[in-house]
LUMTORTI-483264 format. One record per residue: residue in three letters; x, y, z of N, C-alpha, C in turn. Coordinates in steps of 0.02 Angstrom, whole numbers, plus 50000, padded with zeros to 5 digits. Layout:
N
AlaXYZXYZXYZ;...
This chain:
547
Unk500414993950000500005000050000500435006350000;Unk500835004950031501475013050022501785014449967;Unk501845007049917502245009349855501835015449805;Unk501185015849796501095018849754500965026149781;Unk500905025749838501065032249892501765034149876;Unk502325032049917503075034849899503265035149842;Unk503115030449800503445030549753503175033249673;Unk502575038349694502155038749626502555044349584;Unk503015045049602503445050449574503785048749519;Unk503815040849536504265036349472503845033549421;Unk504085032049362503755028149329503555020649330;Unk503015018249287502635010849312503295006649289;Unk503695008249279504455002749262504775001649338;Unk505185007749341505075007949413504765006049464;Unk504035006349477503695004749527503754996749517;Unk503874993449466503714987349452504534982449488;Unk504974985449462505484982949481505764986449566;Unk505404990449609505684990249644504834989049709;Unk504354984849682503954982749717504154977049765;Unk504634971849742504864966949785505234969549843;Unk505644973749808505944976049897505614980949945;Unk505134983649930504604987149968504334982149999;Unk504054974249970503564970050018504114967350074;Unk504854966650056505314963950091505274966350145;Unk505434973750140505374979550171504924979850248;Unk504324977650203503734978450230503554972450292;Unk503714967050269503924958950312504164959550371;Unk504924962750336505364964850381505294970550453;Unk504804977550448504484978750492504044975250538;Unk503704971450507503034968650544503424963150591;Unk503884960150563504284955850618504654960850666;Unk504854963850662505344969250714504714970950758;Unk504094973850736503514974750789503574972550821;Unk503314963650798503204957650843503644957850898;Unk504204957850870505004954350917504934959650972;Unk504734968750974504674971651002504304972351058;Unk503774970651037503144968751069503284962751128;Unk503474958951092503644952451144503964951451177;Unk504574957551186505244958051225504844966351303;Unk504404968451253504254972751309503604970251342;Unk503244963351304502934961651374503114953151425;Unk503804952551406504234948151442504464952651495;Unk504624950051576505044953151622505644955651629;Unk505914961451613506794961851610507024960951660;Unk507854957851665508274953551710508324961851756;Unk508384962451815508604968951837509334970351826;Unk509584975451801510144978251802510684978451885;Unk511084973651897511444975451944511784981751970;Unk511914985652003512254991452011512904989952017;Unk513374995052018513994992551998514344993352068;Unk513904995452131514124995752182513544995252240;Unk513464988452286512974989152336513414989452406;Unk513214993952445513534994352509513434991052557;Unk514084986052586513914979452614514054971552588;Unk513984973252523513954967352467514764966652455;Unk514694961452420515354958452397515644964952348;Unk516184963652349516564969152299516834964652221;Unk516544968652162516634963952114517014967652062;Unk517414963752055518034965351993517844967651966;Unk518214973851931517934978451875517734973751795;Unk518104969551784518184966551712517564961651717;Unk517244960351781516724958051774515994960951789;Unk516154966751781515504972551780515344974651719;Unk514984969251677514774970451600514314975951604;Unk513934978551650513534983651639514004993051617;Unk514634990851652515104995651678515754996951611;Unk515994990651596516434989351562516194985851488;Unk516364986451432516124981251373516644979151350;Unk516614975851314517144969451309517674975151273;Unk517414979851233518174983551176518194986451216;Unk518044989351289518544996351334518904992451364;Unk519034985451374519564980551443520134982051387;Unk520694983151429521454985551410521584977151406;Unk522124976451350522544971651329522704969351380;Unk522994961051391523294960751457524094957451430;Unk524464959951453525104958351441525424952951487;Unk525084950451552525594948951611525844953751622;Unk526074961051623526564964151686526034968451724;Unk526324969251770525794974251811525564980251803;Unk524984981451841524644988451814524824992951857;Unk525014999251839525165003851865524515008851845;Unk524205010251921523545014251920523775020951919;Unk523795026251902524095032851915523345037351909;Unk523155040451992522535044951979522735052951993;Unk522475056051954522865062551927523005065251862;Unk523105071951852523505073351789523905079451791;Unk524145077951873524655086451869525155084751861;Unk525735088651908526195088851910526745082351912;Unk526405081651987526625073451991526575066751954;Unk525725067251947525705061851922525865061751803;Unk525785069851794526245068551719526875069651724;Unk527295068351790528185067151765528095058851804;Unk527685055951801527905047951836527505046651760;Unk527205046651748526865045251658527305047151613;Unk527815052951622527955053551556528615047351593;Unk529145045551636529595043551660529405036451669;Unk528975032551671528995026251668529015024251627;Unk529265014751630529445012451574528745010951528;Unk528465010851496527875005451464527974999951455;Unk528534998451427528754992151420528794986551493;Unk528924992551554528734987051614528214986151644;Unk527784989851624527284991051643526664991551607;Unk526134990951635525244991951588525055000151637;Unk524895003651604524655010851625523935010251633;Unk523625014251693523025017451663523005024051719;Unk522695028251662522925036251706522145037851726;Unk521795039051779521325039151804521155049051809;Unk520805051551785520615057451800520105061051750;Unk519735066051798519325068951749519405073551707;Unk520085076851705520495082551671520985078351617;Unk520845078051574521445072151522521795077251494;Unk522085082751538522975086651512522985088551580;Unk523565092051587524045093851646524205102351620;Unk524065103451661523935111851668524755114751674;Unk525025118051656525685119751669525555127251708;Unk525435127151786524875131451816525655138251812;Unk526495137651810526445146351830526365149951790;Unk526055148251731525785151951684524925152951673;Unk524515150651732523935153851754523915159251728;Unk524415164051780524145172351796524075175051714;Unk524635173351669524485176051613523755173651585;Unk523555168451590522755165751546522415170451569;Unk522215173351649521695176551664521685181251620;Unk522275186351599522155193751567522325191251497;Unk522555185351467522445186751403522975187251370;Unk523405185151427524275188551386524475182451343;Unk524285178951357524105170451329523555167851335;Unk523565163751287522645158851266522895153951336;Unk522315152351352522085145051428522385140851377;Unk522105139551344522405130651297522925131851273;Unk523635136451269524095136451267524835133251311;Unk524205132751403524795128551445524405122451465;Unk524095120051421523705112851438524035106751406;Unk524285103651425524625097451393524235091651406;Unk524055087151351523575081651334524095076751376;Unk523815070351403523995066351434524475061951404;Unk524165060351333524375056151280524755059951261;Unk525095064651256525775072251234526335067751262;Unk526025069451345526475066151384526905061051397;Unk526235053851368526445046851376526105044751323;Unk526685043351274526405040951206526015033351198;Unk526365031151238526235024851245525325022151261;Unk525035026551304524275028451321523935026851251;Unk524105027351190523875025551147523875016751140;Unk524405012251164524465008051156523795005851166;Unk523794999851148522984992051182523084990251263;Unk523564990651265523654988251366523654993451400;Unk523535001851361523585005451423522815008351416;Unk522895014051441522245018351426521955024051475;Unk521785028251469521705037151500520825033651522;Unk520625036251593519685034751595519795042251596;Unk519255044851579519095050251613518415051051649;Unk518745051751714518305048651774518595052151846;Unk518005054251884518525055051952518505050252019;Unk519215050652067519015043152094518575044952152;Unk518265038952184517965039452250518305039452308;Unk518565034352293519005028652367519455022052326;Unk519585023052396520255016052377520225009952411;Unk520185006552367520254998052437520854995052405;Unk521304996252473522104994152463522074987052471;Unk521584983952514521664975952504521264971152458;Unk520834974552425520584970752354520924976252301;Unk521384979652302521744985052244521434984952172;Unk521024990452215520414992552160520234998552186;Unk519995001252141519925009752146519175009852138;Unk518635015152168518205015752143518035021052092;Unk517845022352068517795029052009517195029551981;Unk516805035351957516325039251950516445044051894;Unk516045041951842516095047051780515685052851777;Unk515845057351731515435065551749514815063251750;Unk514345058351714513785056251698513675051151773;Unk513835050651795513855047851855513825037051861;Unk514145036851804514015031251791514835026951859;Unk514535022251906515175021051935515415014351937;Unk515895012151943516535005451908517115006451955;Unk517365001551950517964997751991518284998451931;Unk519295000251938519685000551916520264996451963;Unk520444992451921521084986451961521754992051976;Unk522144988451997522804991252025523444983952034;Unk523804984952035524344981052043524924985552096;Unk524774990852065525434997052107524885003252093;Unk524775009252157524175012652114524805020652149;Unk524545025452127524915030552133524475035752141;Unk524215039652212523985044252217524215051952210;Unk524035055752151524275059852133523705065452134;Unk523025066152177522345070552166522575078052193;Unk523215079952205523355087552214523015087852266;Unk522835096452274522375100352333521905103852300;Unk521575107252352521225113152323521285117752359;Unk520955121452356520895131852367520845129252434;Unk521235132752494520945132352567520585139552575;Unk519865137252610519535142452630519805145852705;Unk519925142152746519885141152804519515145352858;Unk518875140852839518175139952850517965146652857;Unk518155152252813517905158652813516925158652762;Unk516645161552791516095160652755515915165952672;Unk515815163152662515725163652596516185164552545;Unk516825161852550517255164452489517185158452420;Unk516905152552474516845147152404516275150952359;Unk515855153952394515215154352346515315160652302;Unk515745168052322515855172252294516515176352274;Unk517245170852276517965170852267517895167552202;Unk518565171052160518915165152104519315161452148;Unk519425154652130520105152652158520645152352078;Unk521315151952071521585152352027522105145152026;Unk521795139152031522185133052010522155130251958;Unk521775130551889521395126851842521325129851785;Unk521285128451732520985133451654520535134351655;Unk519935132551702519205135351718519265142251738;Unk519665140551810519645145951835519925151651806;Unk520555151151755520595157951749520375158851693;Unk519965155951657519165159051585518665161451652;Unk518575158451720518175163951739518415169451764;Unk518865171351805519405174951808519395180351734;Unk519445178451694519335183951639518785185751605;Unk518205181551609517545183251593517235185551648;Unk517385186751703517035192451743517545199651736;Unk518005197851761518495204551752517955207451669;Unk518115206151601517755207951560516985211751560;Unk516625205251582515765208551608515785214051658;Unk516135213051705516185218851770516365226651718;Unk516735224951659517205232051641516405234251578;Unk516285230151560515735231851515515055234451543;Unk514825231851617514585234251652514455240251649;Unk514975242851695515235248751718515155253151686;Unk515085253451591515195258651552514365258651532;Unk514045256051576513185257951544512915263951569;Unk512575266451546512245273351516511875273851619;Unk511975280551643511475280351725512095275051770;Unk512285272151769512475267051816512795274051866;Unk512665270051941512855273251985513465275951999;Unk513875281352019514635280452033514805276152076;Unk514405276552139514745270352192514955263352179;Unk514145262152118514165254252080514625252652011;Unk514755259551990515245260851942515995258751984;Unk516165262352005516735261352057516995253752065;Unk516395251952095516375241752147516565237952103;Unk516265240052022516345233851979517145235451951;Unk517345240551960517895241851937518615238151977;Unk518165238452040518735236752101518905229652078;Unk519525228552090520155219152103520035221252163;Unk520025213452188520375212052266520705205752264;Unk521295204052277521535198352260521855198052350;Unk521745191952381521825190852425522245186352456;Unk522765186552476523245181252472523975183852430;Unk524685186852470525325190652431525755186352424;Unk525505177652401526225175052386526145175552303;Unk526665171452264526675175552208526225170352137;Unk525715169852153525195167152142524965172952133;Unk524665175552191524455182952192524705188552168;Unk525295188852180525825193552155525875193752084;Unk525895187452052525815188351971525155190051936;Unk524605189351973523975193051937524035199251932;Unk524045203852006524205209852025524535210351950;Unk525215209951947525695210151893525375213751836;Unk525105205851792524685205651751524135208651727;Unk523705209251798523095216551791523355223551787;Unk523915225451811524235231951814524495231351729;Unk524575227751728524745226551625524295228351589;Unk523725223951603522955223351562522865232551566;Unk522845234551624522535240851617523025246651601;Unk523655245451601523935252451577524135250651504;Unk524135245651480524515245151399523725243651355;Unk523325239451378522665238551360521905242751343;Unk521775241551427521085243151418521035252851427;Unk521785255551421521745261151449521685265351353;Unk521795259151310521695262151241520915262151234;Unk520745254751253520085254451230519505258451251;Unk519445256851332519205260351368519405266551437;Unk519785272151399520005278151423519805277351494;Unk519015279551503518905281751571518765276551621;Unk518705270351590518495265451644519075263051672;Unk519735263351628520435261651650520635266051696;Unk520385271751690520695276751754520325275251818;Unk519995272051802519495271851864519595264551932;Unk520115260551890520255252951899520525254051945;Unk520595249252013521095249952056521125239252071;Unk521545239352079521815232552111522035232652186;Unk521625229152235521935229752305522235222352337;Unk522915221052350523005216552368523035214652454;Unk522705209652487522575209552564523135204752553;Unk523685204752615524015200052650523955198952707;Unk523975192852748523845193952832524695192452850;Unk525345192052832525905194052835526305196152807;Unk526705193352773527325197552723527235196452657;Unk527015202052595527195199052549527735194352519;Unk527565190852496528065187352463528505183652515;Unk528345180152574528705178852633529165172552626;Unk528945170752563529625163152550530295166452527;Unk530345173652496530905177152454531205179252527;Unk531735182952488532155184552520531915192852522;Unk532255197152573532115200552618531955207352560;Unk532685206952543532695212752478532125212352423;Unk532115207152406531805205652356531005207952362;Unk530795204552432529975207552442530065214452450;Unk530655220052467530565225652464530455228752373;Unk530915227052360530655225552268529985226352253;Unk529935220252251529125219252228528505224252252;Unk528495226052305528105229852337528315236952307;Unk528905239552284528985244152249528735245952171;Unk528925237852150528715239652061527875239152091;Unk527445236252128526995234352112526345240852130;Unk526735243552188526375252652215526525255052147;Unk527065254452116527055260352060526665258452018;Unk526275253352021526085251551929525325253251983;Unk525105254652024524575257552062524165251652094;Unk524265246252109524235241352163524435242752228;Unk523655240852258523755246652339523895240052379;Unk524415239952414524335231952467524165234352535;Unk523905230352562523635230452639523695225952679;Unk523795224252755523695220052764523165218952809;Unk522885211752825522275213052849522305205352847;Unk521605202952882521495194252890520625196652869;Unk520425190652809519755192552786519085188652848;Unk518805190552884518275187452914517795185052877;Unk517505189852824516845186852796516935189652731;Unk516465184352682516555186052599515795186552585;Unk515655194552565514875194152530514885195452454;Unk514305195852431514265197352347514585199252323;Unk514515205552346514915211952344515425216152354;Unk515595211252416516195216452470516425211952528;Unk516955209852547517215208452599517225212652668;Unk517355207252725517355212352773517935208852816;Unk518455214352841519105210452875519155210652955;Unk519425210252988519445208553062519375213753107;Unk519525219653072519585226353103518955229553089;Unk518335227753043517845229953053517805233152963;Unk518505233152943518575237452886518175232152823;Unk517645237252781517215233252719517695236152652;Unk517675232452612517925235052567517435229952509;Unk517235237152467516845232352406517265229452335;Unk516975225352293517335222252250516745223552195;Unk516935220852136516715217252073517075210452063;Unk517785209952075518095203252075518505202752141;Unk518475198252158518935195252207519255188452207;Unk519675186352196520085182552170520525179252237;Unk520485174052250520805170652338521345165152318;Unk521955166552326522685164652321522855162852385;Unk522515161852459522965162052517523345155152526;Unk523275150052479523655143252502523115137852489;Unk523205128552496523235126352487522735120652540;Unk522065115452543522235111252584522035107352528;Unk522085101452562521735093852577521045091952517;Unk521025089852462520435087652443519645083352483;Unk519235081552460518685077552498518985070852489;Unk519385069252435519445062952419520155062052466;Unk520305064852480521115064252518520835063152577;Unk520275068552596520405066452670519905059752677;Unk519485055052625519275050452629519665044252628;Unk520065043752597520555037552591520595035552654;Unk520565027452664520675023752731521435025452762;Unk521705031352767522585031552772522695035752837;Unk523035036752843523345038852908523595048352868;Unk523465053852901523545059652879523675060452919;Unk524215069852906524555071652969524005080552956;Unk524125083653023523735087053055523475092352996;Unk523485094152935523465098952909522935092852851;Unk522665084652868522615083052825522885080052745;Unk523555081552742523925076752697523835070052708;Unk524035066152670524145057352666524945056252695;Unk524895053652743525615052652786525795047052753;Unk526745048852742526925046552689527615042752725;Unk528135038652688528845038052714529325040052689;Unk529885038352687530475043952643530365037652572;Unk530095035252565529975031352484529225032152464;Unk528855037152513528115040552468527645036452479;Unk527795029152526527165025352549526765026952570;Unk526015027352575525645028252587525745024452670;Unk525605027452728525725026152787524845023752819;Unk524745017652868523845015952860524055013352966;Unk523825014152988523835010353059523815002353044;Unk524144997153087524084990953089523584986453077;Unk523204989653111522084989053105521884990453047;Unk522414990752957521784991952938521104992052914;Unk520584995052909519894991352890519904986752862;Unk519634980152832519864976652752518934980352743;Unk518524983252768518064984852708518344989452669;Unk519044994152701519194999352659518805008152686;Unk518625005752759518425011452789518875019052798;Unk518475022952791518735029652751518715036052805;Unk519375038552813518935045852842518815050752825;Unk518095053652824517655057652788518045067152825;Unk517965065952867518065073252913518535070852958;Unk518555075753004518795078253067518335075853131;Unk518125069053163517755067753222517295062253208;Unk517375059453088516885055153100517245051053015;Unk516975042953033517465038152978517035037452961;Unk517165030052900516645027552858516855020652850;Unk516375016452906516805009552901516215006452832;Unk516425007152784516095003152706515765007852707;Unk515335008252651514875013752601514365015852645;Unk513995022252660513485023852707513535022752777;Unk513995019352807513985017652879514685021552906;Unk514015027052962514665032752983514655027253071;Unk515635029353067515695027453154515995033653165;Unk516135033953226516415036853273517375036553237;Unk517575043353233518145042953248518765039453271;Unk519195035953262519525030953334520265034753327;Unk520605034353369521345034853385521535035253320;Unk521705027153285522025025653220521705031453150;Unk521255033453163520815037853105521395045053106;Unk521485045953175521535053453189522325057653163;Unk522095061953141522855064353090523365060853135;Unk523935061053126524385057653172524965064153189;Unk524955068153151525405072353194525225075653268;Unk525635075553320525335080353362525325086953378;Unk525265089553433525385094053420526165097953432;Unk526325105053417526975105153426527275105053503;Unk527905101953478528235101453557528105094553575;Unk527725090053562527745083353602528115078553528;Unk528735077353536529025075153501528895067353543;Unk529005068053600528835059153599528085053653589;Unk527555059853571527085056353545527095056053460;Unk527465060953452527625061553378527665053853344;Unk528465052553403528815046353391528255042053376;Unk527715041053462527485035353446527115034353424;Unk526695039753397526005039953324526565036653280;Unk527085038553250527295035853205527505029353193;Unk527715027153242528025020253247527565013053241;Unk526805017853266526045014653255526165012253196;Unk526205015553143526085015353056526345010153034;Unk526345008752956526515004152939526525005352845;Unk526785005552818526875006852742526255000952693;Unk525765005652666525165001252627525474996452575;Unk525624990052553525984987952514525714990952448;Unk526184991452394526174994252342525655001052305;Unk525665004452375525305011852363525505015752401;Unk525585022952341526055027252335525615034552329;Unk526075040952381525525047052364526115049652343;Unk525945054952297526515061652280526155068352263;Unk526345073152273526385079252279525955083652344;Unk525465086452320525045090952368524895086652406;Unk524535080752395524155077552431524515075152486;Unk525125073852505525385068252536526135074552585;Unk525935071852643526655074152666527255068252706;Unk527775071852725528035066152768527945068752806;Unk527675065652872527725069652953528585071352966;Unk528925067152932529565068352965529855076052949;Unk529795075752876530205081052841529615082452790;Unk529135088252813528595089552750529005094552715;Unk528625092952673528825098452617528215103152580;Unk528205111952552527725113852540527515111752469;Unk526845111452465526615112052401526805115952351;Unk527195113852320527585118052255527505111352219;Unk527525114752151527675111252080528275105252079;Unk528855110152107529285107152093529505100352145;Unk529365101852187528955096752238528655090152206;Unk528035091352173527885085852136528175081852071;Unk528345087052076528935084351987529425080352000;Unk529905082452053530315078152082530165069852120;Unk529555071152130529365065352179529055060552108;Unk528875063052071528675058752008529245055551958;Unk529695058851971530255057351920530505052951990;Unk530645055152043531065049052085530495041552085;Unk529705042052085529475034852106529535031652028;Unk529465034351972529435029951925530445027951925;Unk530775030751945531495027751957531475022051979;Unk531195021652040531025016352086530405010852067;Unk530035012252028529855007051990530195002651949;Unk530315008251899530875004051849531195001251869;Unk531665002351941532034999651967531914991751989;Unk531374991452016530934985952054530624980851989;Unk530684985951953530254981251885530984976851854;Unk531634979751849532094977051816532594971051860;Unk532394974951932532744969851960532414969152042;Unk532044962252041531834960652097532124961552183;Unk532714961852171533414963452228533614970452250;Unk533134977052190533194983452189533054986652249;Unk533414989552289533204993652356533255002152351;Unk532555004552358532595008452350532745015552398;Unk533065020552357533275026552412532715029652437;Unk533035034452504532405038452498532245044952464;Unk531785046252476531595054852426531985059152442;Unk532365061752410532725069552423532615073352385;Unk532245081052428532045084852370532755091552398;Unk532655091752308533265098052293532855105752283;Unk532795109052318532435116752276532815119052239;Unk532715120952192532925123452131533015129652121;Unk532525133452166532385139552158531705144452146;Unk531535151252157530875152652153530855159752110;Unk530395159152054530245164552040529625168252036;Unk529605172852014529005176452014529015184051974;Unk528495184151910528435191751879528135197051937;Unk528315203151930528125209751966527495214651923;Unk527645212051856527375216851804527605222551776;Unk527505223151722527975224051648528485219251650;Unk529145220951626529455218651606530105214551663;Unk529635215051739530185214851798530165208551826;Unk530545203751869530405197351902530845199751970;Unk530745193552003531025192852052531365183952040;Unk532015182052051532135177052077532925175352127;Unk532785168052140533115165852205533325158752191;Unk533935158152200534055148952184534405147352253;Unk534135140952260534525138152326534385139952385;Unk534685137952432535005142452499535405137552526;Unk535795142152593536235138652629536145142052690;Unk535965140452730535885144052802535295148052821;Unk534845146352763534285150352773534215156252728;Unk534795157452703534805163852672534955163552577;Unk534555164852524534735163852464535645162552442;Unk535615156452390536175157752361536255163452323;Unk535675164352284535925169052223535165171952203;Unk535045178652204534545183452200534915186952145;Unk534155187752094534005195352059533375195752036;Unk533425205452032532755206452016532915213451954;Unk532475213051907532235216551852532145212951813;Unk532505217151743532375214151660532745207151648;Unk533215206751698533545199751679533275194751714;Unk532785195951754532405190351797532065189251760;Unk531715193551727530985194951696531265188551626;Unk531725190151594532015184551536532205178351571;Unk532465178451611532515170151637531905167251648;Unk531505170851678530795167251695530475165751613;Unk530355170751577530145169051525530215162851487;Unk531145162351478531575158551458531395151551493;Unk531475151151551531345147251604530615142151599;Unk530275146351591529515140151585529595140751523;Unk529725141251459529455142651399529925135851390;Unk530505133851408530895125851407530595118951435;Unk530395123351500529865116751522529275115851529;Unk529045119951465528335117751437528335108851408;Unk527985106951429527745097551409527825097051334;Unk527825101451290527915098251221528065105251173;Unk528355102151109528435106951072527825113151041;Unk527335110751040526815112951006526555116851050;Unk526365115251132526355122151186527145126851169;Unk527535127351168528055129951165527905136551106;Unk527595133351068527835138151004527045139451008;Unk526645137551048526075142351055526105149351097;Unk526495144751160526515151551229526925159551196;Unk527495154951152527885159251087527635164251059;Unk527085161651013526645165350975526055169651018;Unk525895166551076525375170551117525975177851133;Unk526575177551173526955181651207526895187351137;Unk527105183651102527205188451019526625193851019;Unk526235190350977525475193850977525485197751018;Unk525165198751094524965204551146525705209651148;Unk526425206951133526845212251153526715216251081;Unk526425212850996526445218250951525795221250937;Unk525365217950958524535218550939524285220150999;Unk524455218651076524145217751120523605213151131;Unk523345214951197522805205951221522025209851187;Unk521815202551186521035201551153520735202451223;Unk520175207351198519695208651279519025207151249;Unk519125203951202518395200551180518145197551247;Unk517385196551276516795192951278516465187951251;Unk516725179851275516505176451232515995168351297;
């Protein structure tokens, strides 16, 4: 009945020779009905979940709902090396391991590695965001292979005695990931410390999110401002920076915004540029890791380029305007929070032993450190006063849960919290996340870089020769820099006694630094982008597009 419907367009030759495959056609529907019909009024098997709390814990490769047969990685026989992360740490132990001794899988929901001291430039534009992003697979070519493979996924928890990871995709779909050797690499995040409201109305500046928002408000706030009636007071607020926090995190936005507005927006927009002010809050010394001279420096180029610093401790963060300890309000349009570093949700969940600030307590070979007791459900601590012995079931706190450092001055409980511990077999933390109680070290880059390049040493090592004993971690500082804005830096290599080996500050800092990250960018192709970005804004200047 449809042929002479669809097809009356053609001629009776046509209709004649292509009538058989229309009834085929036609067969062929009416059975698919049926089959349809009969499958939706049969009972479906229920779908298992890929996680019941309480229940047996079931291998990832046998969670067909979770896994399909073409996503299971090749299996070679050698062991899997779980690596969750994609910063610092965990892309110099990816790019530094062998493949050949190993099966990879890099666990995270970010699949590149941020090359963060080149943040401050993304916010204003002095460079494109996707200029310091390096792809995973850049990193570790091998990720392409059949035995390895990138999820992108973020993890839950860890169960060190069935070594399996849990993990959760943006879609919220969640699966078990195996381990053989697993490597916690989940960084930190922004510490609030527990001031109210800065999560809900602060940038923080760790991520390529953050600084596209970081520059799409700075932008909206300036476009604002220039509408027809708007108030002066409200004119003013949106105009106002407050960047909170003077280490040089902070210090290089300042920089950077004192750039944006005297070489920039002071062409585009004359009167709104005069109107800009940047205020930086510290609650001690700028720049307090440098050396003495040097923070006098900085505080010089940075008053002149018209960056007002203050110091002050912030009490409360509103919409609009902060308010600091002394009673003093000061309003904003942006406010931007640099003060330091803690502890993720997932860090402080891991069944492990942390020292007082919340890190993953570690040994001088980066073991993951767990009390003698520990759970085998893989019980987790959630907070500060309360655990998680298996999925949904909160207990009480115990001794073994509780950070293990004490407090200062009792070195002999120090001792014997420590001596409690015991190294998790074949799991490993590096960078932010993880300290040693003995000898911590701060969250810096270079920090993690080092600790990634020493554990995949010590793999390889272990992988080539069963008899391999490994050293412990020694970290070397290298040195610290930091831009002032325009064309000025500050840096410092070494020390010996507390006091720098070797300090300078201006135009020749300002080229080493340049020089300096532009070498240890992750690949050629960032290189000759950050290149071409620096190019562009010093002959054309930055794009203040709205997008």
């Amino acid at each position: 009945m449809l042929l002479p419907v669809g097809l009356s367009w053609l001629g009776h030759g046509a209709q004649a020779a292509l009538a058989p495959l229309a009834a085929a056609a036609g067969r062929a529907l009416q059975q698919q009905q049926q089959h349809a019909g009969a499958a939706a009024a049969a009972p479906r098997a229920p779908r298992l979940p890929p996680f019941a709390a309480g229940g047996p814990l079931r291998h990832v490769h046998a969670e067909k709902t979770v896994y399909e047969a073409n996503s299971i990685p090749l299996r070679t026989g050698r062991q899997r090396l779980l690596i969750l992360g994609t910063g610092w740490a965990a892309a110099r132990l990816a790019r530094d391991i062998d493949p050949k001794l190993y099966d990879l899988t890099v666990l995270s929901p970010r699949n590149h590695m941020v090359f963060t001291p080149l943040l401050a430039s993304a916010t204003t534009g002095t460079i494109e965001a996707r200029s310091v992003a390096v792809h995973i697979t850049s990193i570790q070519k091998a990720l392409h292979e059949p035995q390895n493979q990138y999820i992108a996924a973020r993890a839950l928890a860890v169960y060190p005695e069935r070594r399996v990871v849990e993990a959760a995709s943006e879609d919220g779909i969640r699966f078990f990931v195996p381990f053989d050797k697993l490597a916690v690499c989940t960084g930190s995040q922004g510490s609030t410390f527990g001031i109210p409201g800065v999560e809900e109305h602060t940038h923080f500046l760790r991520d390529l999110r953050h600084a596209e928002a970081i520059r799409n408000h700075l932008i909206e706030n300036i476009a604002a401002a220039g509408v027809p009636g708007r108030p002066m007071d409200e004119f003013n607020r949106l105009l106002h920076i407050v960047i909170v926090g003077g280490g040089p995190t902070g210090v290089e936005v300042a920089g950077e915004l004192a750039n944006l507005i005297h070489r920039d927006l002071s062409k585009i927009y004359p009167d709104r540029a005069k109107a800009m002010r940047v205020t930086m809050i510290e609650a001690k010394e700028l720049l307090g890791s440098f050396d003495g001279s040097l923070r006098e420096y900085a505080a010089r180029k940075l008053t002149r380029q018209g960056i007002r610093l203050r110091k002050g401790v912030v009490r409360v963060v509103e919409p609009t305007s902060l308010t600091l300890t002394d009673g003093t309000v000061i309003p904003f349009g942006l406010c931007i929070w640099s003060t330091g570093v803690g502890p993720t949700e997932f860090t402080l969940g891991l069944p492990f032993a942390k020292t007082q600030v919340g890190r993953l307590a570690v040994d001088e070979q980066l073991r993951v450190l767990a009390p003698p007791k520990q759970d085998a459900a893989g019980g987790s601590v959630r907070a500060e006063g309360e655990a998680v012995a298996g999925p949904g079931k909160v207990t009480p706190l115990t001794d073994e849960h509780r950070p293990i450092t004490p407090a200062p001055g009792s070195a002999a409980a120090d001792a014997a919290a420590l001596a409690r511990l015991h190294p998790v077999p074949d799991v490993f933390a590096l960078g932010d996340c993880c300290a040693n109680p003995q000898t911590p070290l701060p969250a810096l880059a270079q920090v993690a870089e080092q600790q990634g390049r020493y554990l995949a040493r010590v793999l390889n090592g272990q992988a080539r020769d069963s008899a391999y004993k490994a050293p412990g971690f020694v970290y070397k500082h290298l040195g610290s820099m930091a831009t002032v804005g325009g064309t000025s830096a500050i840096l410092q290599f070494g020390s010996a006694s507390g006091r720098p080996r070797f300090s300078l500050a201006g135009f020749g800092s300002w080229v080493a630094w340049r020089s300096a990250y532009l070498t240890r960018l992750g690949s050629m192709r960032n290189r000759m982008m950050v290149a071409f970005d620096w190019t562009i804004t010093m002959l054309l200047g930055r794009d203040v597009s709205r997008w």
